[in-house]
DOBA-50516 format. One record per atom (N, C-alpha, C, O, CB): x negated, y, z; atom name. Coordinates in Angstrom, 2 decimals, decimal comma. Glycine has a CB too. Example, Ala and Ser with C-alpha at 12.3 -4.5 7.8 and 13.67 -1.06 7.14 Angstrom:
<recs>
         X         Y         Z   site
    -13,19     -5,69      7,80      N
    -12,30     -4,50      7,80     CA
    -13,20     -3,30      7,80      C
    -14,24     -3,32      8,46      O
    -11,31     -4,47      9,05     CB
    -12,85     -2,25      7,08      N
    -13,67     -1,06      7,14     CA
    -12,90      0,03      7,87      C
    -13,41      1,14      8,04      O
    -14,08     -0,60      5,72     CB
</recs>
This chain:
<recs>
         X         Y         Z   site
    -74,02    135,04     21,48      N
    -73,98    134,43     22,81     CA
    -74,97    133,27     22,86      C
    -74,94    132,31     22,09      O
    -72,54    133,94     23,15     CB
    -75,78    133,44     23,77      N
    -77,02    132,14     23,90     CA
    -75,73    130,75     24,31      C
    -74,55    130,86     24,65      O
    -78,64    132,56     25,74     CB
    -76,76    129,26     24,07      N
    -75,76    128,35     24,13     CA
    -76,66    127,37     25,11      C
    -77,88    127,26     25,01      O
    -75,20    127,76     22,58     CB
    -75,95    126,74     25,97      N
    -76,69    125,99     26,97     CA
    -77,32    124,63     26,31      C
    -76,64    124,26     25,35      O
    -75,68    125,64     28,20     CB
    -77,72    124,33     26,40      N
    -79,03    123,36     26,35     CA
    -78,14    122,19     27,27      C
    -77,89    122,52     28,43      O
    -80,82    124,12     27,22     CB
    -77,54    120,57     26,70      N
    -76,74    120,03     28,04     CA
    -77,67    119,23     28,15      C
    -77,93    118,94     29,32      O
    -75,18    119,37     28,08     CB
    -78,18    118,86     27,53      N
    -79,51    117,51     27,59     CA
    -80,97    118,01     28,58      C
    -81,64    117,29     29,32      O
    -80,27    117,20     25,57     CB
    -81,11    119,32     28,30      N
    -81,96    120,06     29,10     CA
    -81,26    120,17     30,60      C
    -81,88    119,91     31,63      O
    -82,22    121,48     28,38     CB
    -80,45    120,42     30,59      N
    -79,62    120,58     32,00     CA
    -79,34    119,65     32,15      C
    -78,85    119,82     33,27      O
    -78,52    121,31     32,24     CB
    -79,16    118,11     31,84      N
    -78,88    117,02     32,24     CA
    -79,98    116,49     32,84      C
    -79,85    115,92     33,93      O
    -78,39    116,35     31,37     CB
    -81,29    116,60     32,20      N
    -82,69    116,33     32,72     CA
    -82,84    116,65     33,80      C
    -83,23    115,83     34,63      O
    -83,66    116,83     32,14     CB
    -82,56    118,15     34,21      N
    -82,81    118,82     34,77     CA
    -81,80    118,22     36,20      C
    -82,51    117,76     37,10      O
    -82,74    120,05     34,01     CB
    -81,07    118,20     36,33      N
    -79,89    117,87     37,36     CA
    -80,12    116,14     37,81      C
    -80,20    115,82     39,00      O
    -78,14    118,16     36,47     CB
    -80,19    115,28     36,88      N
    -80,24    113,88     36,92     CA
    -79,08    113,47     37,74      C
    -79,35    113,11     38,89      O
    -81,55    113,34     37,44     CB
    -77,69    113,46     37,31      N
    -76,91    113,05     37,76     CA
    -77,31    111,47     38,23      C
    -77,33    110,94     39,34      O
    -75,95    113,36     36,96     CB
    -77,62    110,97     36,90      N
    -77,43    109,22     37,07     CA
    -78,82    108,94     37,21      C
    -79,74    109,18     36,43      O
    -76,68    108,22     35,64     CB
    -78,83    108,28     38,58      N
    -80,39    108,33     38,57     CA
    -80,82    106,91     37,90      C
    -80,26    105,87     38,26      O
    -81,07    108,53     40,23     CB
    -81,70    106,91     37,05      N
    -82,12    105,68     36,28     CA
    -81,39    106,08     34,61      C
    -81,23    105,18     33,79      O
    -81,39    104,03     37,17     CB
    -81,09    107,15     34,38      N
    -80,44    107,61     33,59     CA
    -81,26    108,49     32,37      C
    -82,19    109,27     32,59      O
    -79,55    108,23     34,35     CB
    -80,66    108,17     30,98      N
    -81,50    109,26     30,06     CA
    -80,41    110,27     29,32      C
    -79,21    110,08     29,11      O
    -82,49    108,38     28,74     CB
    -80,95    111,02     29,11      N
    -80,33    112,14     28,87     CA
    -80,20    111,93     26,99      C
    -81,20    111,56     26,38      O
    -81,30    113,55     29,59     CB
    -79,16    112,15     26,39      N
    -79,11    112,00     25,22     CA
    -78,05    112,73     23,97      C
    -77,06    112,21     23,46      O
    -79,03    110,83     25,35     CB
    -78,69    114,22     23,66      N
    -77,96    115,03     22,81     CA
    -77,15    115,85     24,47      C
    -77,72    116,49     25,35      O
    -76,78    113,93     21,39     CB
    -75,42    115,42     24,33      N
    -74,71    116,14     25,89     CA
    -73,95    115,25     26,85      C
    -72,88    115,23     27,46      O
    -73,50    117,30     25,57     CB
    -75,07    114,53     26,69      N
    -74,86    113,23     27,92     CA
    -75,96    112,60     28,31      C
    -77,08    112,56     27,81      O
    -73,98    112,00     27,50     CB
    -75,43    112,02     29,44      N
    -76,76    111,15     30,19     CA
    -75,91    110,16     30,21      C
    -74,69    110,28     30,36      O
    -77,54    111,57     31,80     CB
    -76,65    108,95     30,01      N
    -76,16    107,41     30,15     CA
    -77,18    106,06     30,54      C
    -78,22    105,68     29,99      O
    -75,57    107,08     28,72     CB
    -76,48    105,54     31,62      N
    -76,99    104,58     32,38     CA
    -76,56    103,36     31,83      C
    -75,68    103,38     30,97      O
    -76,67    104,71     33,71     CB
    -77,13    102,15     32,27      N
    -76,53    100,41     32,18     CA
    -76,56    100,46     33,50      C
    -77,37    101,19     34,08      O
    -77,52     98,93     31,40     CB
    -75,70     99,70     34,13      N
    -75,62     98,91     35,59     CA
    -74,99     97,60     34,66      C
    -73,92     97,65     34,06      O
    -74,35     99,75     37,15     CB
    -75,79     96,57     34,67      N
    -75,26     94,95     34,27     CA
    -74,35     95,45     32,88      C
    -74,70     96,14     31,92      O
    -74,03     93,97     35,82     CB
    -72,99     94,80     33,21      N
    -72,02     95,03     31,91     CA
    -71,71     96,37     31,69      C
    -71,45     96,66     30,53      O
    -70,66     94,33     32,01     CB
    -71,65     97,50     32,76      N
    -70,78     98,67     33,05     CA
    -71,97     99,65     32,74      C
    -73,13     99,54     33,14      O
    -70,02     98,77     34,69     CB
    -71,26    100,91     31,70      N
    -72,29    101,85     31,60     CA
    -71,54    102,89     31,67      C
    -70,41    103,14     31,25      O
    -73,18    101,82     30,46     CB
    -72,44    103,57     32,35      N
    -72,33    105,18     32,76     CA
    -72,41    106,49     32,03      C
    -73,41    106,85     31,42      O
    -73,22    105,42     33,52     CB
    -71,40    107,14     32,13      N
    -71,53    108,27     31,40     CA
    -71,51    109,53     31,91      C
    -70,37    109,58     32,38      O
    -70,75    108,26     30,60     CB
    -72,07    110,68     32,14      N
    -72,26    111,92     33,07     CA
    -72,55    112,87     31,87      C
    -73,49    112,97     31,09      O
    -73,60    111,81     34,36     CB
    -71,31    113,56     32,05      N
    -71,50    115,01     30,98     CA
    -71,18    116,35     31,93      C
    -70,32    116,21     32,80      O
    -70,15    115,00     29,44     CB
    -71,86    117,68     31,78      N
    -71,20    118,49     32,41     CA
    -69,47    118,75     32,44      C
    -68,68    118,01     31,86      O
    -71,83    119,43     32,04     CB
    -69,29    119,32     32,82      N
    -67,71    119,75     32,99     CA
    -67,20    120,64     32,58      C
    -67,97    121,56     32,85      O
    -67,29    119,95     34,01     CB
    -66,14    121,16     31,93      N
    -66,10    122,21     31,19     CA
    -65,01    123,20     31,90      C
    -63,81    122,99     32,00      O
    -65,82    121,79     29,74     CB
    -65,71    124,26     32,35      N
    -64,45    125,15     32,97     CA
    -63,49    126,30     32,44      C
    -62,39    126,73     32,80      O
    -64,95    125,76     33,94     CB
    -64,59    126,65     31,22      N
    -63,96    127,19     29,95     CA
    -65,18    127,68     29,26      C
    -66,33    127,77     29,69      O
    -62,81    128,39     30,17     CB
    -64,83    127,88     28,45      N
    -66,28    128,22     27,05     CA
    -67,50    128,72     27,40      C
    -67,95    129,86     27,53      O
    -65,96    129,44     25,88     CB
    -68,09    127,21     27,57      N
    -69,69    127,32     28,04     CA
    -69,88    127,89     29,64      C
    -70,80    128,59     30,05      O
    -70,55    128,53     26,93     CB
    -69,00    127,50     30,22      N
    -69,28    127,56     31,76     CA
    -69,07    126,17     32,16      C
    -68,36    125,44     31,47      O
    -68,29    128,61     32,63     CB
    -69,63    125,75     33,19      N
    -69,46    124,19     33,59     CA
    -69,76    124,41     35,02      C
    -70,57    125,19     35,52      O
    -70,56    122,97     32,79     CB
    -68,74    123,37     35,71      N
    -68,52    123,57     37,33     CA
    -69,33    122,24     37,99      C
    -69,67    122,20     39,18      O
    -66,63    123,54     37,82     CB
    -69,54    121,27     37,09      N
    -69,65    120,06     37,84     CA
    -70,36    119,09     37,08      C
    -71,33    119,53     36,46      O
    -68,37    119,54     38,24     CB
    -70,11    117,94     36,99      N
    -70,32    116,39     36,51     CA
    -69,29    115,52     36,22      C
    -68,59    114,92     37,04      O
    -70,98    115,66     37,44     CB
    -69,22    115,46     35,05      N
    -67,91    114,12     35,15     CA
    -68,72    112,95     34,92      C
    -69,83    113,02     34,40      O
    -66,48    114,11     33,80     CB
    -68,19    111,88     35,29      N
    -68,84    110,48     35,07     CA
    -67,89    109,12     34,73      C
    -67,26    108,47     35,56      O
    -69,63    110,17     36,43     CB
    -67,95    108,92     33,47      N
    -67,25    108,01     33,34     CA
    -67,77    106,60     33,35      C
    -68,98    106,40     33,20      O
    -66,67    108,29     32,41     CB
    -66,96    105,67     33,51      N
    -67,42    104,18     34,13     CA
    -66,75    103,63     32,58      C
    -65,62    104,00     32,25      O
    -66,50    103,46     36,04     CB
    -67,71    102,54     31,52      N
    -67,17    102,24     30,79     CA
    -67,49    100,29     30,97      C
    -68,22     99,58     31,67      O
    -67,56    103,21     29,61     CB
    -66,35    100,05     29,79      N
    -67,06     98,42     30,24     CA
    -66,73     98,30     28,77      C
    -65,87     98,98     28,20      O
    -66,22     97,03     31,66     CB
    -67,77     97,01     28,01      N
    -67,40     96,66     26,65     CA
    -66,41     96,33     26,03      C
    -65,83     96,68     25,00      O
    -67,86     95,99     26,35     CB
    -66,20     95,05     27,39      N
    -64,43     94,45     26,97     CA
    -63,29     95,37     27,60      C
    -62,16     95,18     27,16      O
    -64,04     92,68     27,76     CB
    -63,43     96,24     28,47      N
    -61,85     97,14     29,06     CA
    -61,76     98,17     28,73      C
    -60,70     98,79     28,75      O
    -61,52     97,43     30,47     CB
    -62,99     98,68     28,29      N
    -62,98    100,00     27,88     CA
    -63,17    101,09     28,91      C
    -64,15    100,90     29,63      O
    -61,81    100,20     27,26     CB
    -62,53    102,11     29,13      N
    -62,87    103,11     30,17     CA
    -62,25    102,45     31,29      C
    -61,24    101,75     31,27      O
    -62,34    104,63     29,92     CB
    -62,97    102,75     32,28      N
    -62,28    101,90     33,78     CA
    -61,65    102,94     34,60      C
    -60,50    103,08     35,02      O
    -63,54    101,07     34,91     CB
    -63,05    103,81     34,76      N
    -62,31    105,03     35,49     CA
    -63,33    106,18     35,23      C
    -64,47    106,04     34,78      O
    -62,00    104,77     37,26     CB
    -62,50    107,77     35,76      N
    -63,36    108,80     35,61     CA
    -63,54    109,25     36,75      C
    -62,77    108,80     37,59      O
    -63,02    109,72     34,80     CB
    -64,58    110,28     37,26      N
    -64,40    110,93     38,35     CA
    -65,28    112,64     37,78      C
    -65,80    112,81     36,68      O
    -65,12    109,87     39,80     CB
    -65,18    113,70     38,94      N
    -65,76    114,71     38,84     CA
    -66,05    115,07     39,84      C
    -65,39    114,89     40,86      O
    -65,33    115,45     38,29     CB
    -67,32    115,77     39,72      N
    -68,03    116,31     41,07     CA
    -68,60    117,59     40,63      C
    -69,36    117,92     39,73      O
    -69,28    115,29     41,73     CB
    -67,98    118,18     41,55      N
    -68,12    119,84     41,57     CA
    -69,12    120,53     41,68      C
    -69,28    120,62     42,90      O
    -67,57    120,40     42,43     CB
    -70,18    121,28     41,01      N
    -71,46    121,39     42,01     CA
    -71,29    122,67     43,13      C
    -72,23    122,82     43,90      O
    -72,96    121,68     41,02     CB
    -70,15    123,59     43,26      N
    -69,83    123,91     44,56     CA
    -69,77    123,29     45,61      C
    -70,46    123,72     46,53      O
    -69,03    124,27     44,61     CB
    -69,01    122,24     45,82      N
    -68,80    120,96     46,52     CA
    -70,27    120,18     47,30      C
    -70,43    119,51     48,32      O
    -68,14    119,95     45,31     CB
    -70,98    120,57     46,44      N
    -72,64    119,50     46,63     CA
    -73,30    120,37     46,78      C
    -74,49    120,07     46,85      O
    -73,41    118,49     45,40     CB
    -73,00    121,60     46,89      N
    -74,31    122,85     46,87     CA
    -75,78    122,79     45,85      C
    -76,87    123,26     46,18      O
    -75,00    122,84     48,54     CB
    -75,41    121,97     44,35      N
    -76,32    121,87     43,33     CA
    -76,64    123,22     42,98      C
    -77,85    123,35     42,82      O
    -75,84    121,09     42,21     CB
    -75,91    124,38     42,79      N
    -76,68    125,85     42,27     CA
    -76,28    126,66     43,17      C
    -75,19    127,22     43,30      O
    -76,32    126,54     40,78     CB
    -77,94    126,73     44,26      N
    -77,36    127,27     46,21     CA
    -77,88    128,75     45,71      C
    -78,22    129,51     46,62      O
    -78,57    126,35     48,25     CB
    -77,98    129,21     44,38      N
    -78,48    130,46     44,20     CA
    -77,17    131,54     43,12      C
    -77,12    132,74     42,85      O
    -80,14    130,14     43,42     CB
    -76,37    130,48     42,81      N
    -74,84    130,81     41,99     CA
    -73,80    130,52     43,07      C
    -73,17    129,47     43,04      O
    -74,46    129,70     40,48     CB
    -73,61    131,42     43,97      N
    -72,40    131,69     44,70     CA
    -70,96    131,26     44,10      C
    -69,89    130,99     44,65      O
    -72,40    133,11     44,92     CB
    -71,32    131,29     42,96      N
    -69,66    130,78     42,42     CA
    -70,01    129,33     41,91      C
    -69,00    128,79     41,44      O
    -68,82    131,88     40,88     CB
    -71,30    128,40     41,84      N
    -71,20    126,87     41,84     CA
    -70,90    126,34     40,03      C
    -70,71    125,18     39,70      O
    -69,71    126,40     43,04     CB
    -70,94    127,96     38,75      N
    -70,86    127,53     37,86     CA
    -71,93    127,76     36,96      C
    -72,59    128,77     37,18      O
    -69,89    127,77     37,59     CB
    -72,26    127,04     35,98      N
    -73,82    126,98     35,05     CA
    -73,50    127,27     33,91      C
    -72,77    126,54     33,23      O
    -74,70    125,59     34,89     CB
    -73,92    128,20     33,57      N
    -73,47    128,92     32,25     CA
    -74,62    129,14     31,00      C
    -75,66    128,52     31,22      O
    -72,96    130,43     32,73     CB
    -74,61    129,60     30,24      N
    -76,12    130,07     29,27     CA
    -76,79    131,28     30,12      C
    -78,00    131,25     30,29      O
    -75,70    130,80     27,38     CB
    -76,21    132,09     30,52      N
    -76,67    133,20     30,90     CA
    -77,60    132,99     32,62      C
    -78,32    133,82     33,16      O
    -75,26    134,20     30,85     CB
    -77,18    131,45     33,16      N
    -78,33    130,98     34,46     CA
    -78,80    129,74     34,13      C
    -79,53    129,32     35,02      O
    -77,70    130,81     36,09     CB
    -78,68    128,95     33,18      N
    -79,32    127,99     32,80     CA
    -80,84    128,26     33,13      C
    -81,38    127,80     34,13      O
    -78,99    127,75     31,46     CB
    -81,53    129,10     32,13      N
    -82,70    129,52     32,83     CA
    -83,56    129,18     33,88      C
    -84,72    128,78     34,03      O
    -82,50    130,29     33,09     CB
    -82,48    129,54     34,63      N
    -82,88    129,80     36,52     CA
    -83,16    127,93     36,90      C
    -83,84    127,33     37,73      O
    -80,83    130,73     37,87     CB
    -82,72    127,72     36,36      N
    -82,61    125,90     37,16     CA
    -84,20    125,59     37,38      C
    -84,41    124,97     38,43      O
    -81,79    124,28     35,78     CB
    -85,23    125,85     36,71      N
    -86,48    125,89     36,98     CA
    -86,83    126,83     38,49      C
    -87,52    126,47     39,44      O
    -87,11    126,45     35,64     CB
    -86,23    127,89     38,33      N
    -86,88    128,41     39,62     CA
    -87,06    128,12     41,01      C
    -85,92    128,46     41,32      O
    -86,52    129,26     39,77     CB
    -87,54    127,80     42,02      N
    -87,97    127,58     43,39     CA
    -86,56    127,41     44,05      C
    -85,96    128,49     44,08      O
    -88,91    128,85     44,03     CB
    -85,76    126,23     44,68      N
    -84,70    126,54     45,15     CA
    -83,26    126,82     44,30      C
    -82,17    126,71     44,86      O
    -85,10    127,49     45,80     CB
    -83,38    127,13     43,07      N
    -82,24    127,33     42,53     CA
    -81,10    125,95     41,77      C
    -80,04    125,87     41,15      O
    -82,76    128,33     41,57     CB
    -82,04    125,15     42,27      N
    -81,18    123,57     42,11     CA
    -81,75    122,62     43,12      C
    -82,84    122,08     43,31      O
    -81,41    122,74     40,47     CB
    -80,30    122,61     43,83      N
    -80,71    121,39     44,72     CA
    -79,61    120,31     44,46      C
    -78,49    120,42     44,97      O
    -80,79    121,80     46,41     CB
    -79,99    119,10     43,52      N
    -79,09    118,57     42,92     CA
    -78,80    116,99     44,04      C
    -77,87    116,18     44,08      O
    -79,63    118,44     41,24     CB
    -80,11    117,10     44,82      N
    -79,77    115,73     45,81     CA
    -78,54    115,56     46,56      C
    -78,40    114,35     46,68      O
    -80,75    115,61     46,91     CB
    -77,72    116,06     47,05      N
    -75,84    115,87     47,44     CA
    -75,21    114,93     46,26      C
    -74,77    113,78     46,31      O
    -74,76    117,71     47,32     CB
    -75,38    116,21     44,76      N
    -74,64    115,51     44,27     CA
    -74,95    114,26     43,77      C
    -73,93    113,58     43,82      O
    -74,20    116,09     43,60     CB
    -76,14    113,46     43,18      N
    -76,66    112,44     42,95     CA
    -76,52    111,66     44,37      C
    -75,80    110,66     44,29      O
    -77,98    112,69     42,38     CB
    -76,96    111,88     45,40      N
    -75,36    110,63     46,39     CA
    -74,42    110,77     46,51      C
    -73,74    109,79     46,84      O
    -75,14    110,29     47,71     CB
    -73,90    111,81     46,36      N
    -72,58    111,60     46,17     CA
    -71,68    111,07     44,86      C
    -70,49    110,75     44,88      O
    -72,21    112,68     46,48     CB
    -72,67    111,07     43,59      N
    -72,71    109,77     42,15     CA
    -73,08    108,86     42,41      C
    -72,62    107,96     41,70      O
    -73,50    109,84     40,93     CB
    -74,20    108,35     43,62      N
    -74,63    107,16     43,65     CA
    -73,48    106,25     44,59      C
    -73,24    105,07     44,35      O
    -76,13    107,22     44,17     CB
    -72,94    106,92     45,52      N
    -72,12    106,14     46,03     CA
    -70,31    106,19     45,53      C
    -69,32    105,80     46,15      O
    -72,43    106,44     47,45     CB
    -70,38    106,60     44,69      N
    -69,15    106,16     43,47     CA
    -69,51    105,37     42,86      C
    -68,72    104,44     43,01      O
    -68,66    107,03     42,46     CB
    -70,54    105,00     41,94      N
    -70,99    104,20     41,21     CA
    -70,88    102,40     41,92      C
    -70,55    101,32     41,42      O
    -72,40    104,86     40,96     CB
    -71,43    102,92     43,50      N
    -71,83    101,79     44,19     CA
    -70,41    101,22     44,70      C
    -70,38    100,29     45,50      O
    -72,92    102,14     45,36     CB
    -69,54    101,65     44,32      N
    -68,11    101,34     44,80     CA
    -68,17    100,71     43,28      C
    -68,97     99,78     43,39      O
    -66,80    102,75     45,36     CB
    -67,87    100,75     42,39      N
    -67,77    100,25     41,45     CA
    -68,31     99,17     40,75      C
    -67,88     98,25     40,06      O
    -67,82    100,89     41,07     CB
    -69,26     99,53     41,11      N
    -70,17     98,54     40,26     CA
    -70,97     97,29     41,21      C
    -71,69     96,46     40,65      O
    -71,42     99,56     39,46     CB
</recs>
């Protein structure tokens, strides 16, 4: 079974914008609070979404959230909204990621927060 690439697909998507992608996460600084955006796991090597966790040095995790990419219309060429090894691929092609919804719709969670 081929295996998805999350750092490649994290690049690729840019949940957190100002964000680097690192191993199967992307992670931001905002001031004290840093960001964490990993795909989502819907079951073995399928992923529906974005989770993003809000961390702080001294509290530790603050809060989590998830964003669906059905919800945001991020893969308008996967009718079912999930990213697997077998369409990873495709994220390069013309149209097959339109990830701008969900990156405002991360940016304005973040902006509540932070």
């Amino acid at each position: 079974m081929p295996r998805l690439n999350h750092g490649d697909a994290l690049t690729k998507i840019r949940p957190l914008v100002g964000g680097a992608a690192s191993g199967i996460k992307q992670v931001c600084r905002v001031g004290d609070i840093i960001l964490v955006a990993s795909l989502t796991t819907l079951s073995d090597e399928w992923y529906d979404g974005i989770t993003v966790r809000v961390l702080s040095h001294r509290a530790g995790e603050l809060d989590v959230n998830h964003f669906q990419f059905a919800e945001h219309g991020t893969l308008p060429h996967h009718a079912d909204g999930v990213l697997t090894p077998y369409n990873a691929h495709r994220l390069d092609e013309p149209g097959a990621l339109e990830p701008q919804a969900l990156r405002d719709a991360i940016g304005r969670y973040v902006a509540s927060i932070c």
